[in-house]
DSSP file (Angstrom, degrees, kcal/mol; ACC not computed):
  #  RESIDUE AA STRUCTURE BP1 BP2  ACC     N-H-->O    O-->H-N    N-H-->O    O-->H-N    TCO  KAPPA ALPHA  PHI   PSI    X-CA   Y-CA   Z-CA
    1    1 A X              0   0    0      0, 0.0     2,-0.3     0, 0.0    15,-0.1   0.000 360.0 360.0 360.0 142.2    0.0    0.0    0.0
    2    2 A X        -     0   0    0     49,-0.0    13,-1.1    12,-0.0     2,-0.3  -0.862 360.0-128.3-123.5 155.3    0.8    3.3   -0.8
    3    3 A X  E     -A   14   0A   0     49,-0.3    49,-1.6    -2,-0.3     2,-0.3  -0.689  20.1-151.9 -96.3 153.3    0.6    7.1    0.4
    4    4 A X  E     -AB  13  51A   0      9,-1.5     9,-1.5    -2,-0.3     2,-0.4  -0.747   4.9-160.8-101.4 156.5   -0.7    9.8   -1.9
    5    5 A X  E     -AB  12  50A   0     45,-1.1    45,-1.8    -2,-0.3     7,-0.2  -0.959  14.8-141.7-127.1 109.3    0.6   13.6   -1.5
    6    6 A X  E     - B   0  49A   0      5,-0.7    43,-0.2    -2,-0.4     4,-0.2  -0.427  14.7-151.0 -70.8 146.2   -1.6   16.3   -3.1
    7    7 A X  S    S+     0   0    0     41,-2.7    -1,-0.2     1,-0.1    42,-0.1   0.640  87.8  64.4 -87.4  -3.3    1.2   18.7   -4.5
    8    8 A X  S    S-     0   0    0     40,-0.6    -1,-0.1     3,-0.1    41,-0.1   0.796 127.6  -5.8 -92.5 -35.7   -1.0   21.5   -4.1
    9    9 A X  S    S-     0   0    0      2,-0.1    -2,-0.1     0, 0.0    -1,-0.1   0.536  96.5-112.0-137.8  -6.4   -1.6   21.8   -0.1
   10   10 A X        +     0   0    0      1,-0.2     2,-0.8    -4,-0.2    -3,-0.1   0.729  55.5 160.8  79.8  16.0    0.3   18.5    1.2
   11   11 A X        -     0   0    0     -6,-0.1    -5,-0.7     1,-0.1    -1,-0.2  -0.665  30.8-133.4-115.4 153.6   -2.4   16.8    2.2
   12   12 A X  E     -A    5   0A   0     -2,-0.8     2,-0.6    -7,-0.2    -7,-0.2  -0.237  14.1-168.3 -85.9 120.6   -1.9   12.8    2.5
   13   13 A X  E     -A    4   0A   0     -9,-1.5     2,-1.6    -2,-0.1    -9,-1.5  -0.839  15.4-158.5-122.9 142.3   -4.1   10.2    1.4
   14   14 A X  E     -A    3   0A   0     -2,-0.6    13,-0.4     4,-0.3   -11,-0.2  -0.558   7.6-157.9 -98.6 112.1   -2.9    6.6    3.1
   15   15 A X  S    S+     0   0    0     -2,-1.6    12,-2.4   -13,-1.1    -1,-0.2   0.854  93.8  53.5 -31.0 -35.4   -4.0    3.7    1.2
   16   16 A X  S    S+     0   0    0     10,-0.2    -1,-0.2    11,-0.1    12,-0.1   0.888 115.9  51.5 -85.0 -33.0   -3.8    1.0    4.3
   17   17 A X  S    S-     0   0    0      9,-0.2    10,-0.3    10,-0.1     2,-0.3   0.718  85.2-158.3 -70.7 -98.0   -6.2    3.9    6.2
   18   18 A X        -     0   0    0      8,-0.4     2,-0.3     9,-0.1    -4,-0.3  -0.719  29.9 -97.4 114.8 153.0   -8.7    4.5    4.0
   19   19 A X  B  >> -C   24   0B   0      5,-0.8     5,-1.1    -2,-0.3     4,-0.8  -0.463  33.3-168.2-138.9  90.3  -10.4    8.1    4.8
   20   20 A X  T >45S+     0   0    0     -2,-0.3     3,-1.9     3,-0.3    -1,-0.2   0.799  83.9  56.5  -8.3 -79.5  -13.4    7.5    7.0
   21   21 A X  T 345S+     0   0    0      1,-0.2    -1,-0.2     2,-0.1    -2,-0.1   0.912 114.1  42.4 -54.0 -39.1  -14.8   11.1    6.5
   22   22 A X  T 345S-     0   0    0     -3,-0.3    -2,-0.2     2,-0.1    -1,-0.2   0.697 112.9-118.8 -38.7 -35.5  -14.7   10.5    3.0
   23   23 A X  T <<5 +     0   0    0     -3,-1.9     2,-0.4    -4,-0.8    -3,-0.3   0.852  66.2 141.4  77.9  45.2  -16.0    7.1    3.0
   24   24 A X  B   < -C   19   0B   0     -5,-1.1    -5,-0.8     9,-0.0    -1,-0.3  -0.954  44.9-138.3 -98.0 110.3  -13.1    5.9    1.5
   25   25 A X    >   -     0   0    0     -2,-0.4     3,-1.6    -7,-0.2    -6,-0.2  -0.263  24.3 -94.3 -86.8-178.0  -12.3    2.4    3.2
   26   26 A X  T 3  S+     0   0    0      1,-0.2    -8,-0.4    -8,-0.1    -9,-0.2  -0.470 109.7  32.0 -82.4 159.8   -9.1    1.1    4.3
   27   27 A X  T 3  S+     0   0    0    -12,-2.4     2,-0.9   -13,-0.4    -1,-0.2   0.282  82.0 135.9 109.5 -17.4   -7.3   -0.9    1.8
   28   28 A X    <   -     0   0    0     -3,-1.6    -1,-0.2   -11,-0.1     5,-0.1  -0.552  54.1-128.1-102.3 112.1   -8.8    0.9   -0.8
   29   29 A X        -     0   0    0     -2,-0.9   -15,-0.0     1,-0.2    -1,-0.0   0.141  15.8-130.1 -25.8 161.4   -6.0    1.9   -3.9
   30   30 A X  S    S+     0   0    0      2,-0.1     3,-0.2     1,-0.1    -1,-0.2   0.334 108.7  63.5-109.5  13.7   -6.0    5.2   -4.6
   31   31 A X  S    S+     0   0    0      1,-0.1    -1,-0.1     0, 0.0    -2,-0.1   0.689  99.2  59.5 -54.8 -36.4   -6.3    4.0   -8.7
   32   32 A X  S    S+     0   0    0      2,-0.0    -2,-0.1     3,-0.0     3,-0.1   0.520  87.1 117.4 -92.0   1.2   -9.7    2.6   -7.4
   33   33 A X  S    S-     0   0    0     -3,-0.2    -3,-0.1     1,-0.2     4,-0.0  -0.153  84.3 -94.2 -61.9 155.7  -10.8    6.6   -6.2
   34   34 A X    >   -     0   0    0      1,-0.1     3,-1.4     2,-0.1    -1,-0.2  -0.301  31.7-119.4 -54.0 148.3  -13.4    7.7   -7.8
   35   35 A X  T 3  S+     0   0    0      1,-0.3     2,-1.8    -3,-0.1    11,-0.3   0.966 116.2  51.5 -68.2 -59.9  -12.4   10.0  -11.3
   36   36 A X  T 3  S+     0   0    0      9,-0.1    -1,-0.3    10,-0.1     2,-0.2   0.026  81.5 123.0 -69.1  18.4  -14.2   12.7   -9.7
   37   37 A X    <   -     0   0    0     -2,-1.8     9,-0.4    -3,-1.4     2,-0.4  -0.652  40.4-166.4-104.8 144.1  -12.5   12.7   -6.4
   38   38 A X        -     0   0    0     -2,-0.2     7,-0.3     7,-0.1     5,-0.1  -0.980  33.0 -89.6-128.9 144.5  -10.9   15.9   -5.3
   39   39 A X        -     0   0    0      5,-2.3     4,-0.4    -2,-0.4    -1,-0.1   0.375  36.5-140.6 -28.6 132.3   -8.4   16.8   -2.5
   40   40 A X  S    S+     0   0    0    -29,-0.2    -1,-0.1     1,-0.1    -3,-0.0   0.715  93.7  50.7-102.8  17.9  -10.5   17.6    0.4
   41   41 A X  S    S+     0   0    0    -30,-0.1    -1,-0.1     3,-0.1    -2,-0.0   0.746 134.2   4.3-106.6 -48.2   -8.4   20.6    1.7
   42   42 A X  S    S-     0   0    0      2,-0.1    -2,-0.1     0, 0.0    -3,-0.1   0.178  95.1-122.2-149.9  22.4   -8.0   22.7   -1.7
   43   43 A X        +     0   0    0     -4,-0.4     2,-0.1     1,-0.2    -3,-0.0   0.521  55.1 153.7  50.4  31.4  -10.2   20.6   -4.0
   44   44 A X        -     0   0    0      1,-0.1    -5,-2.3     4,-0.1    -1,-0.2  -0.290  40.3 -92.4 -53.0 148.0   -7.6   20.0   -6.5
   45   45 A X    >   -     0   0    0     -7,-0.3     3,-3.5    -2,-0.1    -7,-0.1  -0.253  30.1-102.8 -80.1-177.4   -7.7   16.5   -9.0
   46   46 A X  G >  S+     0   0    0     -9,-0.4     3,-1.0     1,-0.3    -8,-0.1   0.794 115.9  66.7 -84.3 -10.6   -6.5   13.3   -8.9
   47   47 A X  G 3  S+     0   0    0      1,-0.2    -1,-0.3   -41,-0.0    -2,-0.0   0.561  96.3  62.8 -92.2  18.7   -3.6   14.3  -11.5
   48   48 A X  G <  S+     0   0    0     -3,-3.5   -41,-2.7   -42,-0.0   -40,-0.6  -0.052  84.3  81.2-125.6  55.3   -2.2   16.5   -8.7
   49   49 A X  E <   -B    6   0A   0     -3,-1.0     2,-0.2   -43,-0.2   -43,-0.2  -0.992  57.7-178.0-141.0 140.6   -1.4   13.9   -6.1
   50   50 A X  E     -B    5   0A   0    -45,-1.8   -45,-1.1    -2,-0.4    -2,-0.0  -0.897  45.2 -69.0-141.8 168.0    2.0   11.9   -6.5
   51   51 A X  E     -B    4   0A   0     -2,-0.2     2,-0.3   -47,-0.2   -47,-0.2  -0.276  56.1-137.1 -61.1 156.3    3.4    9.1   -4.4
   52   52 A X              0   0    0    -49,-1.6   -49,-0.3   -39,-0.1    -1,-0.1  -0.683 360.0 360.0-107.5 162.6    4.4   10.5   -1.0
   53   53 A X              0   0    0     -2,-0.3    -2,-0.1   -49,-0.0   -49,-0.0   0.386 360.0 360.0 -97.5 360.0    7.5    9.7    0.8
C-alpha cells in the first residue's frame, strides 16, 4: 500500500487507512478513487497527487 501527496496543499491520502470522513475504506488503492474525487483541503484533482515519501 501506498501514500498519496496532493502537491498543491500537502495533504496525505494513506491507502492502508482508508479516509473514513470520505467514505473511503481502508485498503482501498488510490487507482480505485473515484475519477471525480478531489483533495479535500483545496479541491484539487487526482492528477495533482504523486506518491508521497
Amino acid at each position: 500500500m501506498a501514500r498519496y501527496g496532493c502537491m498543491i496543499c500537502g495533504w496525505i491520502y494513506d491507502e492502508d487507512a482508508g479516509d473514513e470522513e470520505l467514505g473511503i475504506a481502508p485498503g482501498t488503492v488510490f487507482e480505485d478513487l473515484p475519477d471525480d474525487f478531489v483533495c479535500p483541503l483545496c479541491g484539487v484533482d487526482k492528477e495533482q497527487f504523486d506518491l508521497a515519501d
